[in-house]
N, C-alpha and C positions, 0 to 999 in steps of 0.2 A: 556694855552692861550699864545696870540704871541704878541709884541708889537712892536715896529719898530723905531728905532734909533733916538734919539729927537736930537736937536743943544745942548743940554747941557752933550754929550760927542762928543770930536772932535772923527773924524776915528781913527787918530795914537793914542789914549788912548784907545779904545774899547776894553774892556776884552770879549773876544766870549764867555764866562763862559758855557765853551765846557763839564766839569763837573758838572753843573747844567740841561744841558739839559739830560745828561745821567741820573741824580739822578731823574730826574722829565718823565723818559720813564720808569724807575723801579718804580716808584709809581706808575705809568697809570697802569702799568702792573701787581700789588700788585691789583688795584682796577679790574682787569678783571677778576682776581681770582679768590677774596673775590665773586664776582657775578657769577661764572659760577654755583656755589651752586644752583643757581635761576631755573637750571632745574631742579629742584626736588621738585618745588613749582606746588601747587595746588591751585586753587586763590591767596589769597596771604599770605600763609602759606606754608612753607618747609613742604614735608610729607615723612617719610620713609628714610631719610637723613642718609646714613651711614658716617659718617666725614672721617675717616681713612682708607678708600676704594677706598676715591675721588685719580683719578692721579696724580701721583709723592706726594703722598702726605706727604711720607718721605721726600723728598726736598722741597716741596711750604709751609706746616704746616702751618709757618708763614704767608706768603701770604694768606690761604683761610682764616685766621683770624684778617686780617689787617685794612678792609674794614676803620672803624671809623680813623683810626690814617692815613691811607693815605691820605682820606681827607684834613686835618686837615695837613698835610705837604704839600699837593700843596698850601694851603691856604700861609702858611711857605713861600713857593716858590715864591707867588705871591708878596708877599709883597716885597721880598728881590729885584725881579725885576723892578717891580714899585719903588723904591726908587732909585734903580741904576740908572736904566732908567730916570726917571721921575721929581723925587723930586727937584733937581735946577732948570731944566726947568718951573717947575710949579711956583716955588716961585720967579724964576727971570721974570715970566710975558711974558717969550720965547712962553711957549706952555699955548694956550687962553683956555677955559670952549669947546667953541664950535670944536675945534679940538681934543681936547682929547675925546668929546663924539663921536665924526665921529669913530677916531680912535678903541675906543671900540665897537660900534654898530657895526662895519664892520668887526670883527674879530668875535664877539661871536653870532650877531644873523641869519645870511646866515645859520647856518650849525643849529642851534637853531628852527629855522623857518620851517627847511627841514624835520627833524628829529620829530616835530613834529605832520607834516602834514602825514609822515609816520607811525607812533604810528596812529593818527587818526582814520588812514585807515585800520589797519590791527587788532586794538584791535575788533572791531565789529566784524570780523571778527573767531577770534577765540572765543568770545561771544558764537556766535552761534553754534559754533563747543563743545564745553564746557562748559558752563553754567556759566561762572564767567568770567571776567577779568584775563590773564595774571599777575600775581605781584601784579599792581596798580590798584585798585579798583576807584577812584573816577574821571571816565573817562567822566564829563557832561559837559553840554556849558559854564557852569559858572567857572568849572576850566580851558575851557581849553581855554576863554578869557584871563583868570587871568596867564594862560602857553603864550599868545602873547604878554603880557606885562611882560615876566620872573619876575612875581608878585606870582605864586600859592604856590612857596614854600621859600619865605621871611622870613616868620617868623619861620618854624618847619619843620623839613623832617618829619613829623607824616602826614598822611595822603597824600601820595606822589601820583602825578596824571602822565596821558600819561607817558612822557619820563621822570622817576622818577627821572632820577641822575641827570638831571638839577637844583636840588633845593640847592647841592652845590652854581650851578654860580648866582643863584640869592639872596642867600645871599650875597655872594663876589659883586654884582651890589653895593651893598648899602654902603659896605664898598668904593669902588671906589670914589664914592660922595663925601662922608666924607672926605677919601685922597686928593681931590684936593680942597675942600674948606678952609681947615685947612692950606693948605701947601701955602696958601695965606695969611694966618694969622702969621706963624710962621715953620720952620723948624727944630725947636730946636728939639735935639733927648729926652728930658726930656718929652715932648708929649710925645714917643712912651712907656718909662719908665712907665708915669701914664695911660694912656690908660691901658695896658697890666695891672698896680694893679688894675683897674678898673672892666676890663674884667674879674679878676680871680672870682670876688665877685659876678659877673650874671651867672646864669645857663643858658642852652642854647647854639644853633648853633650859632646863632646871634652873642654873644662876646666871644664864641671860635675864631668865623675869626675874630675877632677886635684881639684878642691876639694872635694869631698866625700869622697874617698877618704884623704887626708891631712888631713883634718880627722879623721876616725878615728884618723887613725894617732895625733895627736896626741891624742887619749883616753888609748889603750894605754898613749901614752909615760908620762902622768898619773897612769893608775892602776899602774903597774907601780913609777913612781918615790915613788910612799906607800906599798907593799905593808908594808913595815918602820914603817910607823906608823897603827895604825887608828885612833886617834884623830882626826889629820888627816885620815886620807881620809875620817872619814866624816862630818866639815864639812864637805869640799868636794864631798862627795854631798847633803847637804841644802842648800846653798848651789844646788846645780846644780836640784835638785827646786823650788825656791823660784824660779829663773829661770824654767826652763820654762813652770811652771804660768800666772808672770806673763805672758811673752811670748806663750803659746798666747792666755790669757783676754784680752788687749791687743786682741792680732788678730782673737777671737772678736769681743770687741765692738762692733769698729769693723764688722762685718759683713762681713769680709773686705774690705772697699772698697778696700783696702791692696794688691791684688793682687798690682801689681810687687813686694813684699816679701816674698810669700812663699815663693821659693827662698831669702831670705835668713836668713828668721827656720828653715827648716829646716836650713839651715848651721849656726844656732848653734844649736839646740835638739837637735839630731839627736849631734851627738856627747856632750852634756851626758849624753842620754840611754843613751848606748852607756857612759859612764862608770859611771854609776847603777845600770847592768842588769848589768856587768861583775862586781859584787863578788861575793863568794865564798857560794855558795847550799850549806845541807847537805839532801838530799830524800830519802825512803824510796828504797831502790833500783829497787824497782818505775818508781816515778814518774820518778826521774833518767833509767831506760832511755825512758818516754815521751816526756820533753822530748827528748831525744837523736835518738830516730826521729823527731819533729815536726820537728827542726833537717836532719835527715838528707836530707827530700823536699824540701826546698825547691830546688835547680837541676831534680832531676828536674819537681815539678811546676809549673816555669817553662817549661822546654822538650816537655815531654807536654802542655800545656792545649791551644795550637792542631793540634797535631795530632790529639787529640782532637774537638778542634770539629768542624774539616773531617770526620772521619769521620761525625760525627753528621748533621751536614751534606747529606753525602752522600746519606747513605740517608734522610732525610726527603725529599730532591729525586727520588730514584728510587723513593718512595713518592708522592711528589706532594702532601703531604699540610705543612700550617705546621706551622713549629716553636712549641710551646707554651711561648714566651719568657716570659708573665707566670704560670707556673704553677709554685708553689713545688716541686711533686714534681718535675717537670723540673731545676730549679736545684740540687736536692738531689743529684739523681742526676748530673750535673754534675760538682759540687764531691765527691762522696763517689767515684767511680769515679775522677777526677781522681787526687785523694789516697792511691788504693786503688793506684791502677795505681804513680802515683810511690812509693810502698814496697817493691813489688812489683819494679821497676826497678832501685830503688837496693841491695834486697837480691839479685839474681840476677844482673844486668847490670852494675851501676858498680861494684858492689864485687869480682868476679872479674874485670873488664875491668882496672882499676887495677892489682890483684896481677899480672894476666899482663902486664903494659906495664913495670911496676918490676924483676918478676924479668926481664925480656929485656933491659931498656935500661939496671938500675944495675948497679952492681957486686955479687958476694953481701954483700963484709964490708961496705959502706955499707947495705945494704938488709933490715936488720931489721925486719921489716914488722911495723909496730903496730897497733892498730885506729886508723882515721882518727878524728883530732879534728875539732872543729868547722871548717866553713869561712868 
């Protein structure tokens, strides 16, 4: 998701955290993965699923297994942005209740809204053609109200409706809430400290994004409060590099046996990491504008991949004919029309949907519309 430069960083301080947008194109990209498996689902069970046949699957491994933990680091992601972004403006009273909700309405529900009058449409469709539902089974009026009000999957990804990987951002809605109510109460980073022991004690999507998300934030607060000293920070970037690699290599070699730990060891490695990735990158401008487009697709091509699917879906069932799931040209064309369409999206659709939402709902003198920063 994309947020857009508030008054509480001047321009001359703007870190483009041109390594974050990169970190958060290889998650979109970990999650297109983990889903491409989804062809080889039959209502909404995998059937016949050979794992180690799937494309590159010497190189991706990880990837088709990452699904839960990339979640859960955009979550990471979000946070860290949101405080950067966010957190003074919020609590110096700069940025009001009613402009931060423009500002998010207008970036997540345009393409939210699109995506799932699309599912709508096509899941009946291939109903008929197959006798089940695509993936998501619980395609009726009463979810897919509760999908216009990014309400249906709030509380559980269990029973995931229409455009299922929306149930990510609608838990993150609620955390949003919270973030600006609190940051009017108090900015102390000790909140994000007890939240996060709070979170570890609930089971659940719900206070996974509470601790992951403020564990972010609590990066931001890190690296924003060394900015006046590089020498320090950039101890405690190799200090953070020297963690990671240890606790990754720990884990590796226990042979993951460790299982139950590994939301934990992503807790603390995941924002070390967003610290590391955060500092200030100088890149040809050519290549800054790449990474920036790379950073730009990532909601579009989280929310375009099953819609996607299903289309292909489709019309392989109304050819009659198997989907060639272990054939790299397939997977290619997948992930590259994926990728192709989410630019395509995010240049014609999210970014004129935004502008028309902001000039209708903010004021003119508050809404100097900038180019969206990262989200």
């Amino acid at each position: 998701m994309q947020h857009e430069l508030t008054p509480a960083v001047a321009p001359d301080q703007a870190n483009k955290l041109l390594g974050l947008e990169l970190l958060r194109f290889l998650t979109a990209f970990a999650i297109l993965v983990f889903h491409y498996r989804q062809f080889a689902f039959v209502g909404d069970r995998e059937v016949g699923l050979v794992r180690d046949q799937l494309p590159l699957y010497w190189l991706l491994a990880p990837f088709y297994g990452s699904g839960p933990y990339a979640v859960r680091m955009f979550w990471c992601i979000s946070g860290f942005i949101f405080f950067w972004k966010y957190r003074d403006a919020i609590a110096d009273r700069v940025l009001d209740g009613w402009r931060f909700f423009v500002l998010r309405f207008s970036r997540l529900y345009p393409l939210h809204l699109a995506t799932l009058l699309l599912v709508a449409l096509l899941q009946p469709l291939y109903f008929k053609a197959n006798g089940s539902f695509f993936v998501y089974q619980d395609n009726d009026f009463m979810h897919f109200v509760l999908q216009l009000l990014m309400a249906a999957n709030a509380t559980s990804q269990d029973a995931l409706s229409f455009n299922g990987p929306i149930w990510s951002v609608s838990v993150e809605v609620l955390v949003y809430f919270f973030f600006f109510v609190m940051l009017l109460a108090t900015r102390s980073w000790l909140l994000n400290v007890a939240l996060i022991a709070i979170s570890l004690t609930i089971p659940g999507e719900i206070a996974d994004c509470f601790a992951f998300f403020y564990a972010g934030g609590l990066a931001a607060m890190a690296r924003q409060s060394l900015r006046s000293s590089p020498a320090r920070a950039l101890a405690v970037e190799s200090a953070g590099w020297i963690a990671v690699v240890s606790l990754i290599s720990g884990y590796w070699l226990t042979g993951g046996r460790l299982e139950s730990l590994g939301l934990l060891l992503l807790l603390i490695c995941t924002p070390m990491l967003l610290y590391s990735f955060s500092r200030d990158v100088v890149l040809p401008a050519w290549l800054q504008r790449v990474v920036e487009a790379a950073g730009n697709v990532t909601y579009s091509s989280y929310l375009l991949h099953f819609p996607i699917q299903l289309a292909i879906m489709l019309g392989f069932s109304l050819m009659q004919v198997p989907v060639p799931l272990y054939d790299g040209a397939f997977f290619g064309m997948f992930i590259g029309a994926t990728l192709l369409a989410s630019h395509l999206t995010y240049r014609y659709f999210e970014e004129p949907a935004q502008r028309l939402i902001r000039a209708s709902l903010l004021p003119a003198r508050a809404e100097a519309i900038r180019r969206p920063a990262m989200a």
